[in-house]
N, C-alpha and C positions, 0 to 999 in steps of 0.2 A: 600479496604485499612483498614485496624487497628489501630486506635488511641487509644494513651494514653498520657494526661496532667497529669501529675505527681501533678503539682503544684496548682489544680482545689480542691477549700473543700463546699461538698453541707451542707451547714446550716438545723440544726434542725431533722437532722437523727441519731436517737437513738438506740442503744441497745435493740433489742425488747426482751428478753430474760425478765420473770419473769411479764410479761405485762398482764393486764386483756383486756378483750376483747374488751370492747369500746376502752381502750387504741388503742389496735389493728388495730382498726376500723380507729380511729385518726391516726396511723402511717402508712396507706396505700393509705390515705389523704395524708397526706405528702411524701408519696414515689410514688406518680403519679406525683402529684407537679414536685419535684425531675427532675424525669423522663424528664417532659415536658422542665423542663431548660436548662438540660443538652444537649437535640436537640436543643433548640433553640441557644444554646452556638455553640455548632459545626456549623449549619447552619451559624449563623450570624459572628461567629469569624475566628474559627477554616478553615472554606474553602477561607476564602480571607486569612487570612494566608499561607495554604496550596500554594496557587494559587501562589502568591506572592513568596514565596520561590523558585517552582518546574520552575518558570519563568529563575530564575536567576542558575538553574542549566546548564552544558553541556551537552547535550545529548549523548546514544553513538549511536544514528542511526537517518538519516533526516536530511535534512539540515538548517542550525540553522546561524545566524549571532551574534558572538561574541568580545564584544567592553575590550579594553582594553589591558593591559602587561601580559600576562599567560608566568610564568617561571616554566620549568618541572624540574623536579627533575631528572630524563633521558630522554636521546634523545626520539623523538617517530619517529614510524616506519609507511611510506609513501609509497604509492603504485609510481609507474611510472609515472611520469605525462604525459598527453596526452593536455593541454590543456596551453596558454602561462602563468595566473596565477595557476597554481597549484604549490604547494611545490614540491622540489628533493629531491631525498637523496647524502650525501656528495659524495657517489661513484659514481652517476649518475653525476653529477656534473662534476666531476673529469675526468671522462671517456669521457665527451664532450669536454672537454677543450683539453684535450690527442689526438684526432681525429683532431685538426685543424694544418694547418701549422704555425709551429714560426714565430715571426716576424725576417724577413731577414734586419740587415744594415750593407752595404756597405762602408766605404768611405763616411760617413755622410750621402748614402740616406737609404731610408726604397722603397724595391720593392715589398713589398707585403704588403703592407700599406690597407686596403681596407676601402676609405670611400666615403660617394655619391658623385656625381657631384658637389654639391653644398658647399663642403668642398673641392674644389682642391684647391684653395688659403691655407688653414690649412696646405695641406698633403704635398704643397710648399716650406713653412715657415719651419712646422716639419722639415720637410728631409734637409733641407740645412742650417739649425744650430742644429741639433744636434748633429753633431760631433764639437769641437771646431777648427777643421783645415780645415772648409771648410766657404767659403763667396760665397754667393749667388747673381748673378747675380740682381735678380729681387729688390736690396735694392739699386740699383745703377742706372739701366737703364730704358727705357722707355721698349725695348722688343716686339714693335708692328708689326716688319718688315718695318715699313716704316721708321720711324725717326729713324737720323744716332745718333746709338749710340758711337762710335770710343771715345767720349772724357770724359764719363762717363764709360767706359768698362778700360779705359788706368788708370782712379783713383783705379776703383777696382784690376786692375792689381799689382799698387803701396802698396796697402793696404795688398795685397795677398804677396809679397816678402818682406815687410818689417815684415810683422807677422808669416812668415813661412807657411802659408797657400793656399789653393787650393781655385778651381774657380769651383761655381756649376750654370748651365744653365737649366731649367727645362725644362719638352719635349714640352711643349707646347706653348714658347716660343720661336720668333723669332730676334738676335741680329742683327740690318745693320753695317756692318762695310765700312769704305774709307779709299784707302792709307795702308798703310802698318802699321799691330796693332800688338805689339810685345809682346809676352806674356812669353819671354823668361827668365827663372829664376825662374818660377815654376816647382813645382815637381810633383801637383795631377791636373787634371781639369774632372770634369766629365760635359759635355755636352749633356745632354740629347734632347736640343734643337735644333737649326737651325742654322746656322750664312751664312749669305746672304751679298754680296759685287755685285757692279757693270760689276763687270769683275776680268780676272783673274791678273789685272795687281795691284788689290787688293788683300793683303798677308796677311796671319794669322798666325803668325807665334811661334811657340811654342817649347820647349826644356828646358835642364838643362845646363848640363856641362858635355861635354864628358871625363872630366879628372878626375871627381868624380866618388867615389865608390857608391855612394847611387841611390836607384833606383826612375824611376819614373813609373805613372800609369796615361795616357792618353786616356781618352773613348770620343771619336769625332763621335757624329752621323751625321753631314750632314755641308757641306761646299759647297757651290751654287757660281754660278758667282763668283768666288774667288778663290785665290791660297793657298792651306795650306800647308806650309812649317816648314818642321820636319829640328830640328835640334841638333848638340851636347846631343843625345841620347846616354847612355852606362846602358847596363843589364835593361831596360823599358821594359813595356808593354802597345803597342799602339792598341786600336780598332778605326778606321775606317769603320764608313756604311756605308757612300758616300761622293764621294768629285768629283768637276767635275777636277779641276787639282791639285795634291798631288806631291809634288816637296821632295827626299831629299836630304839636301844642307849639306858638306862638306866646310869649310874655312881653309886650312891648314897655314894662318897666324894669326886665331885667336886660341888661346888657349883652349876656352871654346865651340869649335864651330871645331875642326879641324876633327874631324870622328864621326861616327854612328855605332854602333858596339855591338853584342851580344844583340840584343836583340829581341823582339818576335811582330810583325804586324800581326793582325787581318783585312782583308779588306772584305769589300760589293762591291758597285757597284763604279769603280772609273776610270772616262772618260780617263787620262793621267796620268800615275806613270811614273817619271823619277827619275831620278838619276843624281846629276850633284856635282860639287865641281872646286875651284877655291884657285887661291894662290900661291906663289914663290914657298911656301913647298908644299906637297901631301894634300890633303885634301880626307879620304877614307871612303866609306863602305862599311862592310869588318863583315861576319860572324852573320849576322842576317837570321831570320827568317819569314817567310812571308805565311801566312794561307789564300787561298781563291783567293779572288777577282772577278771581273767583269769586265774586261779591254780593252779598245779601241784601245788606245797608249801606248804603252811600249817604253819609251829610255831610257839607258846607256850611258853615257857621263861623261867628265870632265876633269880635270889634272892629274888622275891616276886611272887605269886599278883595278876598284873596282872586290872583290872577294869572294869567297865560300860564296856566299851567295846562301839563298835556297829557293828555294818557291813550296810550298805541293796543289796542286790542283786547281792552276789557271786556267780560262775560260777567253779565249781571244776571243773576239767577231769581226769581221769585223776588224779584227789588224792588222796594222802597228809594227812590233817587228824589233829596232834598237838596234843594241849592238855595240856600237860604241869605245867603252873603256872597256872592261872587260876581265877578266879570271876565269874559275873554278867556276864560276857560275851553278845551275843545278836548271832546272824545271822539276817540277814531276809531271804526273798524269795530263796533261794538258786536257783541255777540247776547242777542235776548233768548231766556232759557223763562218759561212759565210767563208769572205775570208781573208786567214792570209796568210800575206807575212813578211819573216823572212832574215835580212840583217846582215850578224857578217863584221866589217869592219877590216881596215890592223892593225893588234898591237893585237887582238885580240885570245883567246884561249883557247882550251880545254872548251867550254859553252857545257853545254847539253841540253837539249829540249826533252822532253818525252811524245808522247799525249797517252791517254788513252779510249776515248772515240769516238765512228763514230755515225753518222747521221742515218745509214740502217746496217742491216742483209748483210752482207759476206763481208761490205767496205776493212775490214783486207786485208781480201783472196786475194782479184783481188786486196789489193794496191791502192787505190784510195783514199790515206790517206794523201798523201805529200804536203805540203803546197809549194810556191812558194819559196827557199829558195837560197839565195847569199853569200858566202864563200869566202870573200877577205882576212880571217885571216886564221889561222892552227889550221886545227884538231878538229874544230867545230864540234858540232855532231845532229843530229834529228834522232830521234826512235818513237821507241813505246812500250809502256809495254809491250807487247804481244809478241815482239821479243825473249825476253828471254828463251818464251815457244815456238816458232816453230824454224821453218830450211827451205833452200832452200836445193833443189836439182834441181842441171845443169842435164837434162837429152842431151841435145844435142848446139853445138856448132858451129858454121859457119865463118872459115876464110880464105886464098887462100890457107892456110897451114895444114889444120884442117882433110885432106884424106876421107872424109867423103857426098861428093854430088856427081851430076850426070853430067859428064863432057860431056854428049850428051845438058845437058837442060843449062847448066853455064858452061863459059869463066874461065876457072884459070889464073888472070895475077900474077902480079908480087907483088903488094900488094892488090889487092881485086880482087873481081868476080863481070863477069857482065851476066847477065839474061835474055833471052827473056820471052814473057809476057806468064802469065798462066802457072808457072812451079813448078812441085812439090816438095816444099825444104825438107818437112822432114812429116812421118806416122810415127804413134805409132799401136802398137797392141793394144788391148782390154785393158781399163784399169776397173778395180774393183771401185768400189763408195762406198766402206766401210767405209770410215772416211771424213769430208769435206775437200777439195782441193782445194787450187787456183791455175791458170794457169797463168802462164806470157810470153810475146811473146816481145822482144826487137831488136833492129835494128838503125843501125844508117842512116836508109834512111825511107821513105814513100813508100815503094814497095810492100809490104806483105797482106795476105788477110789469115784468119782459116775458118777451119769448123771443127764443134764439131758434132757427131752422136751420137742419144739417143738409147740407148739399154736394155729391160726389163733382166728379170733373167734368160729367156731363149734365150738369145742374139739376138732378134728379135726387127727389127728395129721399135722407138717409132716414128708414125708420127704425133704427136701434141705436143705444149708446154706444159710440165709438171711442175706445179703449186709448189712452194717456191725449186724446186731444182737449178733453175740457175739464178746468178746477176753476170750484168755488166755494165757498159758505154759504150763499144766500139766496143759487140759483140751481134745479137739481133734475134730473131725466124723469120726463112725467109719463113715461112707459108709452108712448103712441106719437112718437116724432116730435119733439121736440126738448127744450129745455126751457124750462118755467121758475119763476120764484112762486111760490107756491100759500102764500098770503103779502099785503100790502104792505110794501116796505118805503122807505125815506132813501133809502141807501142799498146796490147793489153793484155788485164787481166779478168779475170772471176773468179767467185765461185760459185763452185759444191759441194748443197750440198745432206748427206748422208738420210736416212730414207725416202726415194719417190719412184715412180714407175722406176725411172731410177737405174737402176742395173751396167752397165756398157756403155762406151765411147771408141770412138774414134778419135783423132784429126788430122785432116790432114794442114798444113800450105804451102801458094802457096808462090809465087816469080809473084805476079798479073799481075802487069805492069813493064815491060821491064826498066830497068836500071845497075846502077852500084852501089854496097853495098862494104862495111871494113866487115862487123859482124855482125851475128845475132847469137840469146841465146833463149832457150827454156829451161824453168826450171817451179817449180812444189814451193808451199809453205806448209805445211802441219804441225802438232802438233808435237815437239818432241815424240816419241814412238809410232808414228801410222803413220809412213810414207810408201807409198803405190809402190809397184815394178814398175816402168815403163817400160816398153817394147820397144825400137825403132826396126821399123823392120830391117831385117838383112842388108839388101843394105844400108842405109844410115850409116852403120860403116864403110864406106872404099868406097873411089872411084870409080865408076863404067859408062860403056858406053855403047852405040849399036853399038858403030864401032872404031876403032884406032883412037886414038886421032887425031888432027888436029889442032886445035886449044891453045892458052895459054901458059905458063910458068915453064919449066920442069926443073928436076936434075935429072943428072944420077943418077936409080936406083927406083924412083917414079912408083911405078905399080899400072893400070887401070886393072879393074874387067871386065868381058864381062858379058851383061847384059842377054844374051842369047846365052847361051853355050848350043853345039849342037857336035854330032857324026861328024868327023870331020874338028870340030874349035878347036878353046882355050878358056883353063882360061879366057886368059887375053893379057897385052901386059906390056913390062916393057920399059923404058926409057934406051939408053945406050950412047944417048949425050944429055948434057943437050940445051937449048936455048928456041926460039920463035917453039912453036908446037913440037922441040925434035924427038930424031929419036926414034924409036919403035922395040922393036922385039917383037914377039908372044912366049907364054910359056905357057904352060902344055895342050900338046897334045892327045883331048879328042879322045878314037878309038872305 
């Protein structure tokens, strides 16, 4: 390093210039001198100075701890930090704060609030005064589930209608209510919490004013042991996540209270939804909306035949569905869980019921869809979505009038046929398995028995059960080529379906056990635009025998087919009086 003390003056250094030589001598004396002070100056001064200073500089490499206020004259420039105290830069900064989600508030709460456990009291408090139109449960009640709050929940109630404000319950928090606690005359509640009651003969009951324009906004997460009853709702938005009984009530002699109407229900899981109303006048709901649910019990009731209302994608579980009062009602997209039995009673009309959804692979097809249903009213209706996309086709018909069986194996009376046992009602040709098909077999007796034959691509018969081509209930693999019902049925249905080893079928249907039948039907279900030719073989179009009639119910003019027309026999035979067995003549004489 290079030093210079400007300000340093060595005493007694002179001009040697014009000097004689001891002089000389003297001045070299004194420039050693000199010399030696001048080190000892830097050594002794000069390096704890040095030291001292270089102490109190910033370095620009190594790591250094610096005390104090340092203000730059420009920003300085920061690497990325990687470490919690390192510096950012403003952009880094900026760009993390940009990556998080905003704080969400609702209706006074904050949902994406995030602080520990041990600030849930804070994130309580926050959320339920920070808007000013909401009062918070927890400033009023106890909230423990156990102790009844009813007469501190009824203050906050009063405090909430006279200040124009709503009711906030926190989720973690449980209200007891007794008795019927009225909360009617508010406009907001957000319940994030519980409210718990003895039984349902405890009511929670909530609404505005059906005759007002202004809206309201009801979030009810759980009502236990307890009745919650909606009421004097117009243009609201109701959520419901469970409620074990949800009542709503119509008064058509209270003004404030006389219908429910246009507006939009949210449900979860809810043990009992009805519908009821009372009063000299109507009391109605009429044109709401209704998303979801999970439901046990369904009734419709009251002093007036509630209407168009609508419900998108109900699951009815193990339900009881009473429509005891209504019209133009319509469910969509239903979902059946167990057993639902479905009752429209007298006054009742035009309701629709649409399920959407089966338990297995082909329930469509074979029809194994229908729930238990009772039609005391008009023009009720149950479907299924899927209808709209297939079609039946009647390939065959059976009635004493229908020209179409075999007057050797069935009796033609006068309004039905009767059968001895083991007889063949009706064969199909070869049918193709190109698209999936259900089969249906109807009758209004217990006589009938099928069999279906599996057939590969080379129409060789298949003799084992082939694996996801065929479901049913009522027809099953009788271990030796075939599929059989396996006693006498009224009713049987199957689905066959497409992409398996089976290629093509043949169904043949008996008359099993000996009795008397009105009608049977053989028809086919299949996807609009892929409906597949059925073939019935030619004798069962037209009545046919092995010998002149004898038996049954004729008109003149009624012509039997000969079943075995031979060089010279006939045709056939034609009726030319009618009566009991009918007189005959023979016609077209075979030479």
């Amino acid at each position: 390093m290079s030093l210079t003390k400007n300000a340093t003056t060595i005493n007694n250094i002179q001009t040697l210039a014009n000097r004689t030589t001891g002089q000389a001598t003297a001045v070299k004396v004194l420039h050693d001198k000199a010399g030696k002070d001048i080190k000892d100056y830097i050594n002794d001064v000069l390096t704890v100075e040095i030291d001292t200073l270089d102490a109190a500089n910033v370095k620009l490499t190594g790591n250094q701890t610096v005390a104090g206020v340092k203000t730059f004259s420009s920003s300085p420039v920061v690497p990325t930090p990687t470490t919690d105290m390192q510096a950012c830069t403003k952009k880094y900064a900026e760009d993390y704060a940009n990556s998080k989600s905003p704080l969400n508030i609702t209706d006074g709460s904050i949902t994406d609030l995030k602080l520990s456990d041990a600030s849930t009291d804070i994130k309580e408090r926050f959320s339920s005064h920070l808007a000013d139109n909401m009062i918070s449960l927890k400033d009023y009640c106890i909230l423990d589930g156990i102790t009844d709050d009813t007469a501190n929940l009824l203050l906050a109630v009063a405090d909430a209608i006279s200040s124009g404000r709503g009711l906030y319950l926190a989720n973690n928090k449980t209200c007891k209510i007794s008795g019927i606690v009225s909360l009617f005359g508010i406009k907001i509640l957000d319940f994030k919490g519980k409210i718990i009651g003895n039984s349902v003969s405890d009511e929670l009951v909530i609404g505005y004013d059906s005759a007002s324009t202004e809206t309201t906004n009801y979030y009810i997460n759980d009502v236990t042991s307890a009745t919650l009853r909606v009421q004097g709702v117009k243009n609201g938005d109701v959520t419901i996540n469970k409620a074990t009984y949800f009542l709503l009530w119509a008064d058509g002699d209270v003004p404030t209270k006389t219908s429910i109407s246009y507006s939009r229900f949210n449900l979860g899981k809810i043990d009992t939804l009805k519908f009821d109303s009372q009063g000299s006048e109507f009391g109605w709901i009429n044109e709401n909306i209704f998303n979801g649910g999970r439901i046990t019990t369904f009734i419709m009731d009251g002093n007036y035949p509630h209407n168009n209302n609508t419900f998108n994608k109900p699951m009815f579980e193990n339900c009881t569905i009473s429509i005891n009062n209504g019209s133009f009602n319509q469910m969509y997209d239903c979902r059946f869980e167990g057993t639902v039995t479905i009752t429209f009673e007298s006054g009742t009309t035009e309701n629709i019921i649409l399920r959407s959804w089966y338990s297995s692979i082909g329930a469509y097809l074979r029809q194994s869809i229908t729930p238990t249903i009772t039609d005391n009213g008009n023009h009720n209706m149950f479907g299924c979505t899927a209808d709209i996309l297939h079609s039946y086709n009647k390939v065959f018909e059976v009635t004493s009038e229908s020209n179409n069986f075999n007057i050797s194996d069935f009796t033609k009376n006068a309004d039905d046929i009767t059968n001895g046992a083991t007889k063949t009602l009706w064969e199909s040709d070869y049918i193709d398995i190109v698209n999936d098909i259900g089969f249906e077999f109807e009758s209004d007796q217990s006589l009938f028995r099928v069999q279906i034959i599996t057939y590969d691509s080379t129409k060789t018969q298949i003799m084992s059960d082939t694996t996801n081509f065929f479901s049913s209930t009522t027809i099953v693999w009788n271990g030796a080529g075939y599929y059989y019902s396996s006693i006498s049925r009224a009713n049987m249905t199957c689905a066959m379906r497409k992409g398996t080893a089976v290629k093509y079928v043949k169904i043949i249907v008996y008359a099993y056990t000996a009795g008397t039948f009105k009608q049977a039907i053989i028809k086919f279900l299949e996807q609009k635009g892929h409906e597949t030719n059925i073939v019935t073989l030619p004798k069962y179009n037209k009545w046919h025998s092995n010998t002149i009639p004898a038996t049954g119910v004729w008109e003149v003019g009624n012509i039997v087919w000969n079943n075995d027309p031979a060089t010279g026999e006939y045709i056939g035979w034609v009726c030319t009086a009618a009566g009991t067995s009918g007189t005959w003549k023979t016609f077209g004489a075979i030479s």
